[in-house]
N, C-alpha and C positions, 0 to 999 in steps of 0.2 A: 477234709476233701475240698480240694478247688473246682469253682463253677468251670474255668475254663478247659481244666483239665479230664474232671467229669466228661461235660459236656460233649467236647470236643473227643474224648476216648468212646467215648456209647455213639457217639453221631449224633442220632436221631431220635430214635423209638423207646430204646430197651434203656431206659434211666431208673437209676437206682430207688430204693425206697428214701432214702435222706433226701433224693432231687425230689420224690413228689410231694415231700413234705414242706418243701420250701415256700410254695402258696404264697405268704400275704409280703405286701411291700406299702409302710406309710410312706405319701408324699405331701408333701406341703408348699404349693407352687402358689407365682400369683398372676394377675392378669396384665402387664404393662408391658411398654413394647422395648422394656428393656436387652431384647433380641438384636435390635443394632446399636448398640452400645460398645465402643470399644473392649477391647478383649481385660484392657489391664483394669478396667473401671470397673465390668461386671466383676472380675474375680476377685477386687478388694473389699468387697461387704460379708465377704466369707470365709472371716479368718478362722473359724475352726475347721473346714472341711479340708481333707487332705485327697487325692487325687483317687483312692479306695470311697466308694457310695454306700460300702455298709453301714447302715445306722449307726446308731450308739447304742452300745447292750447299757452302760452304766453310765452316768454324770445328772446335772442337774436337770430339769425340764426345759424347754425353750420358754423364755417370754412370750407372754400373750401376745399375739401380732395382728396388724390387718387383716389377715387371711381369718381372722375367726368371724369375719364377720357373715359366711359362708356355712359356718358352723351348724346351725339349727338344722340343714338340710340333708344332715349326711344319712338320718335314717332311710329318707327315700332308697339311695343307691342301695344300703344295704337289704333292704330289702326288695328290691328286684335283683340281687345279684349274688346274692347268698348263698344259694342253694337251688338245685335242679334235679327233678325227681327223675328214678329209670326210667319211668312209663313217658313224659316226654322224650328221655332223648332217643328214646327207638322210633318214636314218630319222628323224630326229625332224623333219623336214618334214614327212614322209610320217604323222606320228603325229597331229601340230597340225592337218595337213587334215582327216585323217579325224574326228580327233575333230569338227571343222566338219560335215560331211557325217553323221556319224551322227545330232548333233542337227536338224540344218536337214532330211537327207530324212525323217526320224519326225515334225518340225512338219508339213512338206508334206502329209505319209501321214496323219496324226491329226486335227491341230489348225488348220489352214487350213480355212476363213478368219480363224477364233478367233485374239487377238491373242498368247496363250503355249502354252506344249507342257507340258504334266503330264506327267513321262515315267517316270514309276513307274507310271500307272494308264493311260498313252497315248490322251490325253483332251484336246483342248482346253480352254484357259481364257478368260474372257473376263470383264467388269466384273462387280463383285459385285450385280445389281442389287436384290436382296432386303434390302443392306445399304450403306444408302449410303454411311455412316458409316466404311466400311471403306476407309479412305484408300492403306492400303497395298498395296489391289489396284486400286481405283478412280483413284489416281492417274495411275497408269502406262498402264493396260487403258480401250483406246476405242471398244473396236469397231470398229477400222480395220486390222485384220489385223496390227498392231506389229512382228512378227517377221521376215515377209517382207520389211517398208517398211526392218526396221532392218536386214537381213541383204545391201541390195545390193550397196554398194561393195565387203563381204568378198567375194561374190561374184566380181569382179574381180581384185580383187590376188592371187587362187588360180589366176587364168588361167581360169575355165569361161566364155567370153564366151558363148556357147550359151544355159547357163542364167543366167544375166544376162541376155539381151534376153528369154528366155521368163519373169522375173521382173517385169521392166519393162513388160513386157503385159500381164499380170498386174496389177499394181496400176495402171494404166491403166484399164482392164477393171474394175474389178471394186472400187477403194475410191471411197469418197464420206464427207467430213468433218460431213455431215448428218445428224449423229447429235443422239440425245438422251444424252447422257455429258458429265459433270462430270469433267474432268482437270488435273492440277497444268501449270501456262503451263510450266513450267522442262521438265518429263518432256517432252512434248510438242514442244518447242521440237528439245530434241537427241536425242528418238531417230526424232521422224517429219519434222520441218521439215528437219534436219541434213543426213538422208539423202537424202531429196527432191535439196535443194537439190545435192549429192555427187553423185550420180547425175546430176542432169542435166549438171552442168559434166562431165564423166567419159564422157557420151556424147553431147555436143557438141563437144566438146574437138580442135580442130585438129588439135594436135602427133600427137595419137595415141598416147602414150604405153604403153596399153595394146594398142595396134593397134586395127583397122580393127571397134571395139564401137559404129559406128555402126546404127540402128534404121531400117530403112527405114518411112516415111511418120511418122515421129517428128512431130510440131509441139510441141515445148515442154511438153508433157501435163503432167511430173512438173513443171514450174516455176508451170505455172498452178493444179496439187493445192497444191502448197507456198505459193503465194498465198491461195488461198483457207483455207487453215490458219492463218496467221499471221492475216488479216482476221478471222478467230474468236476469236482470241484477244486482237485488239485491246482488246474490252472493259475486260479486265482493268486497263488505263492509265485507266480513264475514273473520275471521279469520288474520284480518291486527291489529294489535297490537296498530299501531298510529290513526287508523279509515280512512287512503287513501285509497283510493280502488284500487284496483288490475285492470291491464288497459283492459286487455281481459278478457272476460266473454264466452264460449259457452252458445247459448241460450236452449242446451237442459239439459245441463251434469253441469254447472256450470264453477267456473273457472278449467281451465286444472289442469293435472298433471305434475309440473316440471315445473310452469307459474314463469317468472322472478318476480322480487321482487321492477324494479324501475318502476317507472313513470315520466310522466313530469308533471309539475306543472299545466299547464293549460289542460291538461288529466283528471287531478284528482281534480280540482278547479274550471272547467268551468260547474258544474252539475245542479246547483241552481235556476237558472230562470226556466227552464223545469221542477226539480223533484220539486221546489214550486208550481208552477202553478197546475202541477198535484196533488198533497197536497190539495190545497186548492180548486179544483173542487170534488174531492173524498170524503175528510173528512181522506182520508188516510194519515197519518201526517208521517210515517216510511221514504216517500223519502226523504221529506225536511229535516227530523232530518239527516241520513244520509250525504246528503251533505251538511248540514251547519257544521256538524261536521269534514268533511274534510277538508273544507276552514280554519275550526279555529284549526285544527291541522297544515297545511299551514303557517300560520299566526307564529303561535307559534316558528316557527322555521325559521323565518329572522333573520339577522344580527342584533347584536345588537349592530357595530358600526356604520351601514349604515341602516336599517333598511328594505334592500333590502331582494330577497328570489332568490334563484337559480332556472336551469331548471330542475333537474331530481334530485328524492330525494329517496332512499328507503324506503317502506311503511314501514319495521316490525321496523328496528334501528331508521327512522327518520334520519338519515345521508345523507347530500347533498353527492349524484354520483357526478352533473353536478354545479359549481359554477358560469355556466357563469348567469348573469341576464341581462336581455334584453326586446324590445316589440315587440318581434316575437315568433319564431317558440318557442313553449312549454311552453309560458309565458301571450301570449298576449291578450285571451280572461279571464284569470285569474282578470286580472285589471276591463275588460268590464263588466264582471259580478258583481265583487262587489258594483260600481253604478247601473248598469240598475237593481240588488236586490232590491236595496235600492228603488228608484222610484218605482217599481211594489207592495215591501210590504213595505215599509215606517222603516224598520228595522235597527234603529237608528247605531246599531253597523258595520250595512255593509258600509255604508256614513262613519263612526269613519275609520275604514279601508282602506276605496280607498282614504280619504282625507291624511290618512300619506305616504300613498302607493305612492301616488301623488306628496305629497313633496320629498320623497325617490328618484323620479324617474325624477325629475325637479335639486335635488339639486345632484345627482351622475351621472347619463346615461346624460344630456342633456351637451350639448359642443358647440361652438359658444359664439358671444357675448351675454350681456347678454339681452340685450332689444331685442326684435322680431323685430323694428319697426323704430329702429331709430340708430344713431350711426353707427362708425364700427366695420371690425370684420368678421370673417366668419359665413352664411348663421346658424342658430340654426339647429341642428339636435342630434339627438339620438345615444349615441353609447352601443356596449356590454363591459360589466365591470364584472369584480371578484365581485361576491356579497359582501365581506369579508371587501374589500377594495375601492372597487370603481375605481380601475386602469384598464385601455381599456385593452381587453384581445386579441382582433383582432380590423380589419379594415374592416370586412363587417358586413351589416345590410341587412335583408331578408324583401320581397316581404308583407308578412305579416303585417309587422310592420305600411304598409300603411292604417292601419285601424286605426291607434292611432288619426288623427287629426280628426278624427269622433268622438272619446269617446273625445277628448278635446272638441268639439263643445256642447257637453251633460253637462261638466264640467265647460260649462265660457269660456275657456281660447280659444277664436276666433281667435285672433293674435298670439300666437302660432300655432294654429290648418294651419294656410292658411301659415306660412310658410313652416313647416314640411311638406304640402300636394303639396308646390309646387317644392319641391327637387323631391316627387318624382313622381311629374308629368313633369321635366325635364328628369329626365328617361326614363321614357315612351317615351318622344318624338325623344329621341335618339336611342329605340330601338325598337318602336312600339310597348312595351308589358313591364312590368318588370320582369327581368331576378332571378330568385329565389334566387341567393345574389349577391349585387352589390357590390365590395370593391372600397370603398370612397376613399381609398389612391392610387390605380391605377385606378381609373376611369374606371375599367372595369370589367363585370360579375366573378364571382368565381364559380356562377353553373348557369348555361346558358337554364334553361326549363322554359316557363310559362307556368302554366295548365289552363287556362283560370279564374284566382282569379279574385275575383271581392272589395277587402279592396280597393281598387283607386276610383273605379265608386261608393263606397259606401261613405268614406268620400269626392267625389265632389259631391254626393247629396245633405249630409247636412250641406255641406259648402255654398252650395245655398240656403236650406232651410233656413239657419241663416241671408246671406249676398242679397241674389238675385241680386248678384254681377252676369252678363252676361260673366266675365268670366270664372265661371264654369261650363255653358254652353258649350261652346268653348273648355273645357276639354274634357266633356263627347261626343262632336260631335268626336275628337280625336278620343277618344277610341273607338268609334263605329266604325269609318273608317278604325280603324287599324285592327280591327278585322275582318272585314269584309275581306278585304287585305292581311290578314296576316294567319287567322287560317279557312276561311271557306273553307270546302271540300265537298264531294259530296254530304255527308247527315248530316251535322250538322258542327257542329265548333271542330278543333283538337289541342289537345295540343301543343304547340310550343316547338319542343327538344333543340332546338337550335336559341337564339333571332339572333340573328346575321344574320346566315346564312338563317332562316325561314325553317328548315326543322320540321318536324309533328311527333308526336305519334300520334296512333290511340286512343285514349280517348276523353271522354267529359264526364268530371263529373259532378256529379248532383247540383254542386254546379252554375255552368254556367247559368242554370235554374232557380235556387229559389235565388240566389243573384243577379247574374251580369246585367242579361237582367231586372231584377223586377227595380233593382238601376237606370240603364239608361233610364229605360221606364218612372222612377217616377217622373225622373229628369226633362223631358223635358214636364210632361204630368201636369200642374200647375192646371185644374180642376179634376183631382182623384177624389174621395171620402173619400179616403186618409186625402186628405187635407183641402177639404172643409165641411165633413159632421159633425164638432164641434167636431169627438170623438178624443180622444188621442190614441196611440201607439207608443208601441219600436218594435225594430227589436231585436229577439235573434240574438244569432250569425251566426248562417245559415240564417238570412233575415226573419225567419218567422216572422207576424204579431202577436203580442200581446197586445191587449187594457189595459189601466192604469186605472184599474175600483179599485172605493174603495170598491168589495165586496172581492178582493184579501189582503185588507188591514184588512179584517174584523177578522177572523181567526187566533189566535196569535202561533205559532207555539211551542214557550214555554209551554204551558199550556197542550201540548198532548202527551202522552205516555212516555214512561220510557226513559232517554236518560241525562246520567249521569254529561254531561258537560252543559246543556243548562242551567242554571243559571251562569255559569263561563262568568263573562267582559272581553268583549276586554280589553289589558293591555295595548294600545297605545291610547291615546284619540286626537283628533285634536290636542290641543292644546300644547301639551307636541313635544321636540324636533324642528328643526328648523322650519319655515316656508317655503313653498315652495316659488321659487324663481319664475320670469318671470310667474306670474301668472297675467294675468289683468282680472282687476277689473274699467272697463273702466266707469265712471257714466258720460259724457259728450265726444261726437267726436268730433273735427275739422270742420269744414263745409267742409273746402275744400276735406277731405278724405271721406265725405259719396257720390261722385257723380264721381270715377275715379276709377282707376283697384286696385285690394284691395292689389298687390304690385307694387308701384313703378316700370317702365320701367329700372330704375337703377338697380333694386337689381334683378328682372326679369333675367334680362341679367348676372348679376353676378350668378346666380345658375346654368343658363344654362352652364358659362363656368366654374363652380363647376366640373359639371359631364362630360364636354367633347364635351357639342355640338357646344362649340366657337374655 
């Protein structure tokens, strides 16, 4: 059985007994900064390794190497990481909820209707309107209550089905998309359209999954809000030459007068699971065309000696602004989407896509040796490069980008995923948060805020999902403590200005709610309904729930309305161009690695003093 195809066939949750057994992964990394090293010079000191990360079931042992000199220390890890008793991890359920509940009843108490929670001054926030300029409030903030709309599904998965229908009246009752606010299509898209759209499949929903959360005199309310929201943001498609959408929309007026002309990629890329879903619960096919039409204009304009796509591109010319390419910021949900597409509508061309995407981003961005798992070499990690070229453009990689060993877990590549998640869960550990860029060549932040992101607590979910390795347990007990430690204030949890020193902004965004606390509660809470009630789900990118129903797959989106390009092929097929490298395809473990820490105490220790904590 292949990880990829496993993997990627279950989604998410519902993995087999052979996936949970698969647990331990030795790696044997070292500390040097052979990370910018040319490509052909790292990979000649490796001549056994072949472009598959499965260990070696049989041959001779490695030579003794430098890396043993780390050796003596490997029982510490194993023994903080070994094992985790029930009776903890129900406290640390009962920690993850609450932490939910502290911030969401002080929103309710303060700041509703206001769409965030100031929770150092216990004050509602709402768009900056004295300053319009101010994108990084105004983006996000619409005068639509944001918090509650984004806070429902978590609602559910904690089992309060009570305050869940009293939520759902609630924004029934009382939002209207008839505002005069200017908001980014992308923000918009996945934390009000997402949840909308989540909510209503979730209490419609036959199976019952979460039991009997049906709303009496319901009629579709939240499907026809989430209609009427997307239909706002239409505009945005209108008048772009290349079919990108324009990133700001007003939702009464359209896009502005004198609206810039760039975007960033995963702005204008990440629209498709949302405006599909809604497509195909509507009959209305205009969103999905729309955004699949961006993606493939997107697409269209990668490198074509590296195959990569940059961060900001202008809609009207199709001219990259921004050539850095990276899996962060304006890039990263880009990737997530073109698989979790693929799995929700089976659309063979979005799977063609993220599979070269994939290779693209394994065979130029990834640095390190080149096995996850074995050999030496320094620790695998992800750098930013010139789309063009492929040549490191800087030495930091952002906070974000910690969401990638999640979509690796989606994709197979598990040995990958649990290294990458564990660099930057040495982070963490070094600053009790990660720090929004960390530069890898000075070991230390380059911009020093955590807003409270939740891409960490998300891929050590489903690093445990895949492994039910206990030490990702032990991660997510971390991040509970540090938060708690680090960012709770009087009515909710504060952004962190400064990792260092722990000084606060007053925000808590909505994303705290509907990702961070769902990730952590899911993590330690192993009977959900989630998990055990047969059905499938992905998470969009804000966390909401989306069930893998094949009546999503029923509906061919080709087939409905005028839409010039949807018979045009992706021009990249799997198979064409390099293979992706350090990709495993593990069909057999080791015995000895499915019952120990899924890295090695050696290499453990090696990432730690990677980033500075040795």
């Amino acid at each position: 059985m292949q990880w990829r195809s496993l993997v990627v066939g279950l989604v998410v949750l519902r993995l087999s007994v052979s996936c949970v057994l698969w647990l331990a992964v030795g790696l044997e990394q070292s500390v040097s900064l052979d990370v910018i090293r040319p490509k052909a010079e790292r990979l000649s000191g490796d001549e056994g390794t072949t472009g598959n990360t499965c260990a070696r079931v049989k041959g001779e042992p490695p030579k003794r190497s430098y890396l043993s000199f780390f050796d003596g220390h490997k029982d510490d890890y194993v023994r903080r990481y070994s094992s985790f008793s029930d009776a903890l991890k129900e406290a640390m359920k009962e920690k993850a909820k609450g932490m939910f509940y502290f911030g969401y009843d002080n929103y309710m108490k303060y700041a509703f209707p206001k769409d965030e929670l100031n929770p150092i001054d216990c004050e509602g926030r709402g768009p900056d309107v004295q300053n319009p300029s101010n994108v990084n409030i105004n983006d996000v903030l619409g005068n639509y209550s944001l918090t509650l709309i984004d806070s429902l599904d978590t609602l559910l998965v904690l089992g309060n089905v009570t305050e869940f229908q009293s939520a759902v009246k609630l924004v029934i009752d009382t939002v209207s998309f008839d505002k005069d606010s200017t908001v980014q299509v992308f923000e918009a898209n996945i934390r009000i359209l997402g949840s909308l759209i989540s909510a209503h499949i979730l209490l419609t929903d036959t199976k019952h999954p979460f039991g009997r959360v049906g709303l009496e005199g319901y009629d579709n309310q939240l499907l026809h809000l989430a209609h009427d929201l997307a239909v706002r943001l239409l505009p945005a498609f209108e008048n772009t030459s290349t079919g990108i959408p324009y990133p700001r929309v007003n939702l009464k007026t359209g896009v502005p007068s004198g609206s810039i002309n760039e975007t960033c990629t995963a702005g204008a890329g990440s629209l498709l699971v949302e405006f599909g879903i809604l497509s195909r619960l509507t009959g209305d096919f205009t969103f999905e065309l729309v955004a699949r039409r961006a993606v493939r204009s997107l697409w269209k304009l990668r490198s074509n000696q590296t195959g990569l796509l940059g961060n900001i591109v202008n809609i009207q010319t199709g001219q990259w602004v921004g050539q850095q390419s990276g899996l962060g910021a304006g890039m990263d949900s880009f990737y997530e989407y073109l698989l979790k597409s693929y799995i929700l509508f089976g659309e063979k061309d979005d799977y063609v896509m993220f599979q070269a995407a994939y290779a693209s981003i394994q065979n130029h961005l990834r640095r390190g040796r080149e096995s996850c798992n074995e050999g030496e070499g320094d620790p695998p990690m992800y750098v930013n490069v010139n789309m063009m070229s492929g040549e490191i453009m800087n030495t930091w990689i952002d906070s974000l980008q910690a969401f990638f060993p999640g979509l690796q877990v989606l994709n197979g590549d598990v040995e990958n995923a649990i290294c990458l998640h564990a660099f930057y869960y040495a982070i963490w550990k070094r600053f009790g948060a990660l720090p929004e860029r960390y530069n890898w060549q000075r070991k230390a932040p380059d911009v020093l805020f955590y807003p409270l992101r939740p891409e960490l607590a998300e891929s050590t979910y489903l690093l445990y999902q895949a492994t039910k390795n206990p030490f990702y347990l032990h991660v997510g007990m971390d991040i509970i403590q540090s938060l708690e430690k680090n960012t709770k204030v009087r009515c909710g949890y504060a952004t962190l200005h400064h990792v260092v020193h722990k000084s606060k902004e007053d925000r808590m965004e909505s994303f705290f709610l509907s990702e961070t606390c769902k990730y952590l509660f899911l993590l330690f809470d192993e009977n959900n309904p989630l998990h055990k009630s047969g059905n499938k789900y992905i998470f969009t990118t804000e966390g909401h729930l989306i069930p893998v129903d094949k009546r999503f797959r029923e509906k061919r989106w080709e087939d409905r309305g005028p839409y010039q390009d949807k018979k045009a092929p992706v021009e990249t097929p799997i198979s064409e161009g390099q293979p992706a490298r350090n990709t495993s395809n593990c069909i057999r473990i080791p015995e000895a690695r499915r019952y120990t820490l899924p890295l090695k105490s050696i290499y453990m220790r090696q990432i730690d003093h990677m980033v500075g904590l040795l």
